[in-house]
MARFI-67132 format. One record per residue: residue in three letters; x, y negated, z negated of N, C-alpha, C, CB in turn. Coordinates in steps of 0.1 Angstrom, whole numbers, padded with zeros to 4 digits, always signed. Glycine has a CB too. Example, Ala and Ser with C-alpha at 12.3 -4.5 7.8 and 13.67 -1.06 7.14 Angstrom:
<dogus>
Ala+0132+0057-0078+0123+0045-0078+0132+0033-0078+0113+0045-0090Ser+0128+0022-0071+0137+0011-0071+0129+0000-0079+0141+0006-0057
</dogus>
This chain:
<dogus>
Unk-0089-0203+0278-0080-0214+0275-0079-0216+0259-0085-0227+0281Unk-0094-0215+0250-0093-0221+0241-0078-0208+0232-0111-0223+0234Unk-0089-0194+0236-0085-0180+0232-0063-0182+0230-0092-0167+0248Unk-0057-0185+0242-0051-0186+0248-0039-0198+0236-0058-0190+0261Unk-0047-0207+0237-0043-0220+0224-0044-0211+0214-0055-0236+0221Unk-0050-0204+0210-0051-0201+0195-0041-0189+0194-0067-0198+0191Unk-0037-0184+0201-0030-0174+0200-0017-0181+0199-0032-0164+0210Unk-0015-0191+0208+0002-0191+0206+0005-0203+0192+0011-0199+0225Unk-0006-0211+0188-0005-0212+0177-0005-0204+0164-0011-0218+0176Unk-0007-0193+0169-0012-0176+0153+0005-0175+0153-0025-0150+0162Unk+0013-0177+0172+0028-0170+0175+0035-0176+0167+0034-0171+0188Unk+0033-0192+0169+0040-0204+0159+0042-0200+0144+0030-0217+0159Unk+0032-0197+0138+0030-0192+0122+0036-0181+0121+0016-0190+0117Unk+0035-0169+0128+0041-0152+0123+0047-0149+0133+0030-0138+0120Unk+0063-0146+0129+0068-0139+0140+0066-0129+0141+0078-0139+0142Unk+0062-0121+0135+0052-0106+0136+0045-0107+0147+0040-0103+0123Unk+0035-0116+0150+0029-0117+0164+0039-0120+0170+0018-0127+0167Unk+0049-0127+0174+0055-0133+0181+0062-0119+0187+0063-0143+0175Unk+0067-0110+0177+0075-0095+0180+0065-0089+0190+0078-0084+0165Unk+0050-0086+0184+0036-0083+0190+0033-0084+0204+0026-0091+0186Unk+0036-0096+0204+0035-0099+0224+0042-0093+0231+0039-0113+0231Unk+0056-0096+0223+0073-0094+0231+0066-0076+0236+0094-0094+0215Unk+0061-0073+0222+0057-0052+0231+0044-0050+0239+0054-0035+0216Unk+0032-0062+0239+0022-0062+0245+0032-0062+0264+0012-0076+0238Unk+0039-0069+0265+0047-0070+0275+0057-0059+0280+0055-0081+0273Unk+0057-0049+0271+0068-0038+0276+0080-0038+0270+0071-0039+0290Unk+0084-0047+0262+0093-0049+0251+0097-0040+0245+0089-0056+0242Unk+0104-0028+0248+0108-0020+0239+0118-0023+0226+0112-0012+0247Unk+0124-0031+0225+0134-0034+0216+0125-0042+0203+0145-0044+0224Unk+0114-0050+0211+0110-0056+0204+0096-0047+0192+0107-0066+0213Unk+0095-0036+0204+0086-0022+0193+0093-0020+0186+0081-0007+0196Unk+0108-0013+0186+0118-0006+0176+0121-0016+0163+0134-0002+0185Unk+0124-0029+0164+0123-0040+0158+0109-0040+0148+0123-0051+0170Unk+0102-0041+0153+0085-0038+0145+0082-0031+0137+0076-0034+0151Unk+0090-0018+0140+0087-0001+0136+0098-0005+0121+0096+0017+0153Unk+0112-0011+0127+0122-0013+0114+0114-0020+0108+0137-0020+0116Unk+0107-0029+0106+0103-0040+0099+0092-0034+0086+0096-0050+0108Unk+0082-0026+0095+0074-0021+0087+0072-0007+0077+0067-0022+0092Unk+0081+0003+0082+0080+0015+0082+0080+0020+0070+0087+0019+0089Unk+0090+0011+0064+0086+0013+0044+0076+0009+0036+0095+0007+0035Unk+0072-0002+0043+0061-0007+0037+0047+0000+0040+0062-0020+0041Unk+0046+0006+0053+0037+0016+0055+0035+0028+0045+0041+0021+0067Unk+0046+0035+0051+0049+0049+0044+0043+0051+0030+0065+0051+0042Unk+0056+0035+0024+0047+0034+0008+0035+0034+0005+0049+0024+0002Unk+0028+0024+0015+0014+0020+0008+0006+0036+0017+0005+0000+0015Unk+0010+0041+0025+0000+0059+0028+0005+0068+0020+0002+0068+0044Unk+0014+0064+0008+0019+0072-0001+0007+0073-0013+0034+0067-0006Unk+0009+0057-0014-0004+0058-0029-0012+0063-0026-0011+0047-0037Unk-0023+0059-0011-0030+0063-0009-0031+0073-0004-0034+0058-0008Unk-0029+0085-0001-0033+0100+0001-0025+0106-0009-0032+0108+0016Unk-0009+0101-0015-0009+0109-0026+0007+0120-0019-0027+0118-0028Unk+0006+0122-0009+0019+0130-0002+0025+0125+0004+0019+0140+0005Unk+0041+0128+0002+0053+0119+0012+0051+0125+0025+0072+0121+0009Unk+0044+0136+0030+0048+0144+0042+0035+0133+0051+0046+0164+0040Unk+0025+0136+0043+0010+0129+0055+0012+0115+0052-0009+0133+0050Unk+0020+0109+0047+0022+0089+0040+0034+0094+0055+0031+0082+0013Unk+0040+0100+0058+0052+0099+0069+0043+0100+0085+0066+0116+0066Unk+0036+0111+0087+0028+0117+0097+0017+0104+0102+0020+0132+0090Unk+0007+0098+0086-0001+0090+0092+0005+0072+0095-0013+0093+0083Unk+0017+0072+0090+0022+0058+0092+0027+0062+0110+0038+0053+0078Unk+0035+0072+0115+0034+0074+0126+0024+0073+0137+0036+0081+0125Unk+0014+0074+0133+0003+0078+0142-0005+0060+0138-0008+0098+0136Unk-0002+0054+0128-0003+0045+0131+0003+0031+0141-0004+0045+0124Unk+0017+0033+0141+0027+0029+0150+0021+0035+0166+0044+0035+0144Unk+0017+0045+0170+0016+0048+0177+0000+0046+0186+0022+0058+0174Unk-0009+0041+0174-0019+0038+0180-0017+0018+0182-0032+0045+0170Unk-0003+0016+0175+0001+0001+0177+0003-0002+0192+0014-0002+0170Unk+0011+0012+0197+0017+0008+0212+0006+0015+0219+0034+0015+0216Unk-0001+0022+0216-0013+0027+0227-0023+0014+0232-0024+0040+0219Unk-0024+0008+0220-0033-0005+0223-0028-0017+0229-0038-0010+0210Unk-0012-0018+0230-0006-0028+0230-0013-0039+0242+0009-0024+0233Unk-0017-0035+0254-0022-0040+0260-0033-0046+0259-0021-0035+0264Unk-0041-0044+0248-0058-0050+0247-0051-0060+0236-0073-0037+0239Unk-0040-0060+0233-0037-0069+0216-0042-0087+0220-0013-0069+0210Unk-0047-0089+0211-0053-0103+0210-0051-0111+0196-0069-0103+0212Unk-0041-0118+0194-0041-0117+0176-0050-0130+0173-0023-0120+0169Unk-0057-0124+0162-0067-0129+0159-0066-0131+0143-0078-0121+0164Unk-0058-0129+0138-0057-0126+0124-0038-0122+0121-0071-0110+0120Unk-0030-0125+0113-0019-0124+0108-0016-0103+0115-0021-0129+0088Unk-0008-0104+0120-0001-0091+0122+0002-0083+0111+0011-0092+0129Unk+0002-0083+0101-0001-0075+0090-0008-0071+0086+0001-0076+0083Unk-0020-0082+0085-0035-0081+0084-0044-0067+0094-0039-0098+0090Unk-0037-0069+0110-0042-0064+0119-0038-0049+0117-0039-0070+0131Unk-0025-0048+0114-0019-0035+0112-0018-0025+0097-0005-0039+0116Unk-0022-0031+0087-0029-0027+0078-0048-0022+0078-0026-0038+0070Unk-0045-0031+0085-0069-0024+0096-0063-0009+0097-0076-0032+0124Unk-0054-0006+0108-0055+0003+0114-0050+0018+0101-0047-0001+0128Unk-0042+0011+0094-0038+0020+0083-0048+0023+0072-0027+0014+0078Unk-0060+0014+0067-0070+0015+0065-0079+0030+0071-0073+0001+0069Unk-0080+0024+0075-0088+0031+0088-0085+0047+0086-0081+0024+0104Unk-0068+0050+0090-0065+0064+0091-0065+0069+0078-0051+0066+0098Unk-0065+0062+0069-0061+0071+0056-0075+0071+0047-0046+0063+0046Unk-0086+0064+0054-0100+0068+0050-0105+0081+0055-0110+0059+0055Unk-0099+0080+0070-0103+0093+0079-0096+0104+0071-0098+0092+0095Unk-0081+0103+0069-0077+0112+0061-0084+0121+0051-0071+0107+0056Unk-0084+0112+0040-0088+0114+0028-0103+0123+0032-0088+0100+0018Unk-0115+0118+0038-0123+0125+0039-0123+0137+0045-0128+0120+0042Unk-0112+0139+0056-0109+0152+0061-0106+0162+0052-0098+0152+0070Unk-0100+0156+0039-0096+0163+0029-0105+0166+0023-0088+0159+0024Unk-0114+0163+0020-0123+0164+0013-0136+0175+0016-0126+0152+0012Unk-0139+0176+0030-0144+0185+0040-0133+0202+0040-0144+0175+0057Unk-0124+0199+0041-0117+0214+0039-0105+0213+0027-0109+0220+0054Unk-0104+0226+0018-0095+0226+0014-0085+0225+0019-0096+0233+0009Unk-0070+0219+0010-0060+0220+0013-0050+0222+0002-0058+0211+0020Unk-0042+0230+0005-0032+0236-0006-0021+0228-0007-0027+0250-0005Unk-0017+0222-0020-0010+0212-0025+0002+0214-0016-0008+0212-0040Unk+0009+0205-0010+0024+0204-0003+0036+0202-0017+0024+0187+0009Unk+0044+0209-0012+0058+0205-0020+0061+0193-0017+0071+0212-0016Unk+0067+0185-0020+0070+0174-0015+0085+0177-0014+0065+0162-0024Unk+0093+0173-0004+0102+0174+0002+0110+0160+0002+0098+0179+0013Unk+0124+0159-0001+0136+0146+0009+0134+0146+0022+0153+0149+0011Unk+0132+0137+0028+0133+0137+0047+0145+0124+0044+0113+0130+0058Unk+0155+0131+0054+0164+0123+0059+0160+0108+0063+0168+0128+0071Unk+0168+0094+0067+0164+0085+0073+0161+0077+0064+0155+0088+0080Unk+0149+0072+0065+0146+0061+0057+0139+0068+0041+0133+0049+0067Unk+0137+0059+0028+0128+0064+0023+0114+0060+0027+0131+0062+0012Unk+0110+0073+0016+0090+0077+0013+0084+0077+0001+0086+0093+0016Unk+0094+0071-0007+0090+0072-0020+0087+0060-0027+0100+0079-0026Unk+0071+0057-0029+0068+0045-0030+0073+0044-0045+0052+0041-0026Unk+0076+0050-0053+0078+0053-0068+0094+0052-0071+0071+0070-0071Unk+0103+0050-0061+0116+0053-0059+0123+0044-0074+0121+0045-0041Unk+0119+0031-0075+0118+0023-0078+0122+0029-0093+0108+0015-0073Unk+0113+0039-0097+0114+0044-0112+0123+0059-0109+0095+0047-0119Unk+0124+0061-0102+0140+0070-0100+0150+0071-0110+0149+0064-0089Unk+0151+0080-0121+0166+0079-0125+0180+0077-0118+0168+0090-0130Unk+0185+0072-0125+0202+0070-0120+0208+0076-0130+0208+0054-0119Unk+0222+0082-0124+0233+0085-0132+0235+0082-0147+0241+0079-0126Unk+0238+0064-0147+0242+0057-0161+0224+0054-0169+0253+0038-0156Unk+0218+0061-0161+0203+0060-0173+0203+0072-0183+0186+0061-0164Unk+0205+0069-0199+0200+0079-0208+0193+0091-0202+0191+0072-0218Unk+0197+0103-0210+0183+0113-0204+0170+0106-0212+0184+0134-0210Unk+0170+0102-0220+0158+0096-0226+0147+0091-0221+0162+0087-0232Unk+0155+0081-0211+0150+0071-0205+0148+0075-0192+0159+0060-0205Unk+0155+0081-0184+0150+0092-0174+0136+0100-0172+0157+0101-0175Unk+0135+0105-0185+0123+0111-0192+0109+0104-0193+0127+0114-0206Unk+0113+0092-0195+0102+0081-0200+0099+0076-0185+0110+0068-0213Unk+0110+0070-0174+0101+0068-0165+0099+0077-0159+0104+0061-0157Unk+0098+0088-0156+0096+0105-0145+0079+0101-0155+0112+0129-0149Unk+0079+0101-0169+0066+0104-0173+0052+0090-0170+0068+0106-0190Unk+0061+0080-0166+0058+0068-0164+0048+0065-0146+0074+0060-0166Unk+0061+0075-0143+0055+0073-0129+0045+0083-0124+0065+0073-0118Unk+0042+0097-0129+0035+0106-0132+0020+0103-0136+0041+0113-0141Unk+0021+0092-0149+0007+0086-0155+0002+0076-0144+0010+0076-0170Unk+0010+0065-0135+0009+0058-0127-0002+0061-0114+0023+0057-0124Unk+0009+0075-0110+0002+0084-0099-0013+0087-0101+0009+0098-0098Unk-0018+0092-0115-0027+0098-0119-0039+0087-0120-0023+0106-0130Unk-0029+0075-0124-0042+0066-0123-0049+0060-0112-0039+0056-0129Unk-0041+0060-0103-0044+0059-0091-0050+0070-0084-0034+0056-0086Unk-0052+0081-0084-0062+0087-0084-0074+0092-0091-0059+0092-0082Unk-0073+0086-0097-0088+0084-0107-0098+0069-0100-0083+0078-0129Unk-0091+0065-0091-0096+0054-0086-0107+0060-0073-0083+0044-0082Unk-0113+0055-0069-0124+0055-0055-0113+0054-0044-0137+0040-0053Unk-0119+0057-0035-0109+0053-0022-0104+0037-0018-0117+0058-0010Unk-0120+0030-0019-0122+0017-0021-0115+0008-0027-0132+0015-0024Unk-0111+0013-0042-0107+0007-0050-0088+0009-0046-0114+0012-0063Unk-0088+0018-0046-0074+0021-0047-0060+0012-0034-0076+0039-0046Unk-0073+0014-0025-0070+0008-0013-0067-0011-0014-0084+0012-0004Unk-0079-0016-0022-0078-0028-0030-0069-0033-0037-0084-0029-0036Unk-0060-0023-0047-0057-0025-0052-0036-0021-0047-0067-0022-0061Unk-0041-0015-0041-0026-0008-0032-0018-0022-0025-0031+0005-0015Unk-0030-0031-0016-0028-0039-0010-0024-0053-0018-0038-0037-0004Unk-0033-0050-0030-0031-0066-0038-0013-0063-0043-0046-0069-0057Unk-0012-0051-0051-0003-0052-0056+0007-0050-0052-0003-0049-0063Unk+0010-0042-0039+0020-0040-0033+0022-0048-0020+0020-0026-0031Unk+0013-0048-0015+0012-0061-0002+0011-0075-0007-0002-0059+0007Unk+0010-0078-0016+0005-0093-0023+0000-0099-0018+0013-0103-0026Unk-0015-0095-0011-0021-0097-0004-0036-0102-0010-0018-0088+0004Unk-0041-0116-0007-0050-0119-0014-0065-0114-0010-0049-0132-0016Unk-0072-0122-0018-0088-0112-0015-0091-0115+0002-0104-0121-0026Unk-0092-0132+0006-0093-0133+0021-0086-0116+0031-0082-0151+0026Unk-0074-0120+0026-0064-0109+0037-0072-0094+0037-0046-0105+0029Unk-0077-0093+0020-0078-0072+0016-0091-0073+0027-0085-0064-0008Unk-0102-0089+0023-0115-0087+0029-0115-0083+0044-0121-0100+0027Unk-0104-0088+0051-0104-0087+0065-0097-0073+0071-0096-0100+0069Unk-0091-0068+0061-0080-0053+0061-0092-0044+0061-0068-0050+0045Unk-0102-0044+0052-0114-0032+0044-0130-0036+0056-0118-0037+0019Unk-0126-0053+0061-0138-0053+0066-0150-0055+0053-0140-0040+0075Unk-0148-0067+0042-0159-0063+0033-0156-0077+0034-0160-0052+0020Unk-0165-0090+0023-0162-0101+0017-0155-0104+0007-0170-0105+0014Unk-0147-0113+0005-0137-0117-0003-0145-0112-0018-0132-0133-0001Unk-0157-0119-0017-0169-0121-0034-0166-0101-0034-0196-0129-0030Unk-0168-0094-0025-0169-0078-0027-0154-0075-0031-0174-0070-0012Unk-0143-0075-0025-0133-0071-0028-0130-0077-0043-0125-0074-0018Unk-0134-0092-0046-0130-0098-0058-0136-0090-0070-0134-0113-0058Unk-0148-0080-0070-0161-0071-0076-0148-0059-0076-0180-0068-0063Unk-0149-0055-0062-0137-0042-0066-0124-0040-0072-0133-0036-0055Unk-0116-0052-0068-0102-0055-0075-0106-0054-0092-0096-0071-0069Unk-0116-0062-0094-0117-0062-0110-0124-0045-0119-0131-0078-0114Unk-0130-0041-0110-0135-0027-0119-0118-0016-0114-0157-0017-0111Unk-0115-0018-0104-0102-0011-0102-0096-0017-0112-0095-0011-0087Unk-0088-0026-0119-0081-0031-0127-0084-0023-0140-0083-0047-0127Unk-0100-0028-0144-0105-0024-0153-0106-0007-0156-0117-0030-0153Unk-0104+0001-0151-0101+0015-0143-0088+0019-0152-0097+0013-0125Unk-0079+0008-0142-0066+0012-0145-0057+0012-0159-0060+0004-0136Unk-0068-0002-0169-0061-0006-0179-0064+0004-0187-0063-0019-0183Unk-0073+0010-0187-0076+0018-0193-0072+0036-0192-0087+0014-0192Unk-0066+0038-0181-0057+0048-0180-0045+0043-0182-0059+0056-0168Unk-0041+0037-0182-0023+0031-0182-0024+0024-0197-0016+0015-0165Unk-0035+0023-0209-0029+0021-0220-0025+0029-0228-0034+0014-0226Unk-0014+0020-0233+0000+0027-0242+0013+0028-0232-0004+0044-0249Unk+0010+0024-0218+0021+0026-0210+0027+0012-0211+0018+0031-0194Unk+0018+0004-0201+0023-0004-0197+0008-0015-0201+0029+0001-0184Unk+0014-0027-0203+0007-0040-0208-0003-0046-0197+0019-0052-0211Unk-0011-0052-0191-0015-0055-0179-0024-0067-0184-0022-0043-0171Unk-0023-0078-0179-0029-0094-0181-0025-0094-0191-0044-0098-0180Unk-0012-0094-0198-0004-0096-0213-0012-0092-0222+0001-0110-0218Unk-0019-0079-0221-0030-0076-0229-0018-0063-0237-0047-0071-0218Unk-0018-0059-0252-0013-0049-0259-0020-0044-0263-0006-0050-0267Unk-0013-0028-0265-0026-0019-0270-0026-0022-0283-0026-0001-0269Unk-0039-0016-0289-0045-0023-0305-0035-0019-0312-0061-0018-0313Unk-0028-0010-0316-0016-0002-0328-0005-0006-0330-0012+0010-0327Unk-0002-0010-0317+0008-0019-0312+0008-0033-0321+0006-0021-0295Unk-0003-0037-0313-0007-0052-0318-0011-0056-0332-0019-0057-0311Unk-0016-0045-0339-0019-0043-0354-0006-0046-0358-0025-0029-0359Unk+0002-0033-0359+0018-0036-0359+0028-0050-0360+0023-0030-0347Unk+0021-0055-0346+0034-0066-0345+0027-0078-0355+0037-0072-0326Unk+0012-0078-0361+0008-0087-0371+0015-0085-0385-0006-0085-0374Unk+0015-0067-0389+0025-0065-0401+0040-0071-0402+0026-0050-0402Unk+0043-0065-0390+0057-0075-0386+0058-0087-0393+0057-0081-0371Unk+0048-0095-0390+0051-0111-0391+0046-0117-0405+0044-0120-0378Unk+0038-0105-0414+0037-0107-0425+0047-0106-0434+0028-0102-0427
</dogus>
C-alpha cells in the first residue's frame, strides 16, 4: 500500500514515470515516446564517455532495451532519469573496461542517418562562419575531447552528468551509487583537471588565464 502511494505520487511529479508505467503495461506507443525523448540525450552523454559515435549509438541501444526487458519489475523509486542514467552508468563502465582488457583499433567515425550523435554538434561549422573561426572551434572541440579523456572514468562520468544533465550532486550520487560529500570530492578535482587542460581556451568559474589578465591590467593603465 505504502509502496503503491509512493509511486503514484513519484507519477504526479515526472511524467517520465508516468510514460514508465504506460510501457510497464505493454504500452508500446508509450516506449517509442520514451525512446524519442531520450535518445539524444543518451547518445550524447555515451559519446563523451567512451569517446565514439558508433558505441555512444550501440550502447544507448542496449540501454533502451534493457529499459523494456525490465519493464515489468519497474518500481520507481527515484526520478526516471535518475533510474535510466544507472543503467547507462553501468554499461559504459562495463564498456570502457572491456576496452581496456583487449585492444581496439580506433573507429572512423561515421554520419548515421536519423537522429544526431554528435555531442560536440553544437561547435559544428556553418556555412556563414569565417574559415577562421571554423578553425578555432574544430580546434576547440578537439582540446575539449582530450580533456575529457585525461579524466578517470569516475570523474568524467561526474562531470558529463553535472554539465550536460544539470544534474546535482543528490541525483550524480544516486546515478554512480556513491555520496553526495563523494561526488562533491570528485566533481571538484575533475573541474580542477579540467581547468587546467582547457587553459587559454576557455574561462571556467570567471577565472582568466594569467597573460591574458596581466594584459587586461596594462589595458586599464
Amino acid at each position: 500500500m505504502a509502496i503503491g502511494h509512493t509511486s503514484s505520487q513519484m507519477a504526479l511529479r515526472d511524467p517520465d514515470i508516468r510514460l514508465m508505467l504506460r510501457v510497464r503495461d505493454d504500452d508500446a506507443a508509450a516506449f517509442g515516446e520514451l525512446v524519442e525523448r531520450f535518445q539524444h540525450r543518451l547518445i550524447a552523454v555515451m559519446h563523451h564517455l567512451v569517446g565514439s559515435a558508433d558505441e555512444a549509438e550501440d550502447l544507448a541501444q542496449e540501454v533502451f532495451l534493457r529499459v523494456y526487458r525490465t519493464r515489468k519489475k519497474y518500481t520507481p523509486k527515484a526520478k526516471f532519469s535518475t533510474w535510466l542514467f544507472t543503467i547507462a552508468n553501468n554499461l559504459a563502465l562495463n564498456a570502457l573496461r572491456d576496452r581496456k582488457r583487449r585492444p581496439v583499433l580506433p573507429l572512423e567515425v561515421r554520419d548515421s542517418g536519423g537522429f544526431s550523435t554528435r555531442p560536440m554538434e553544437g561547435l559544428a561549422p556553418t556555412c556563414a562562419d569565417p574559415p577562421a573561426h571554423n578553425l578555432q572551434q574544430q580546434e576547440l572541440a578537439a582540446v575539449i575531447r582530450t580533456a575529457l579523456d585525461g579524466l578517470n572514468e569516475r570523474q568524467r562520468m561526474a562531470i558529463v552528468l553535472n554539465k550536460f544533465e544539470d544534474m546535482n550532486y543528490v541525483d550524480i550520487a544516486d546515478v554512480m551509487g556513491l555520496s553526495a560529500k563523494a561526488v562533491k570530492s570528485l566533481l571538484s578535482r575533475a573541474r580542477s583537471k579540467l581547468r587546467d587542460a582547457l587553459r587559454g581556451y576557455i574561462y571556467m568559474d570567471g577565472e582568466m588565464p594569467q597573460g591574458e589578465e596581466d594584459g587586461a591590467e596594462d589595458a586599464k593603465q
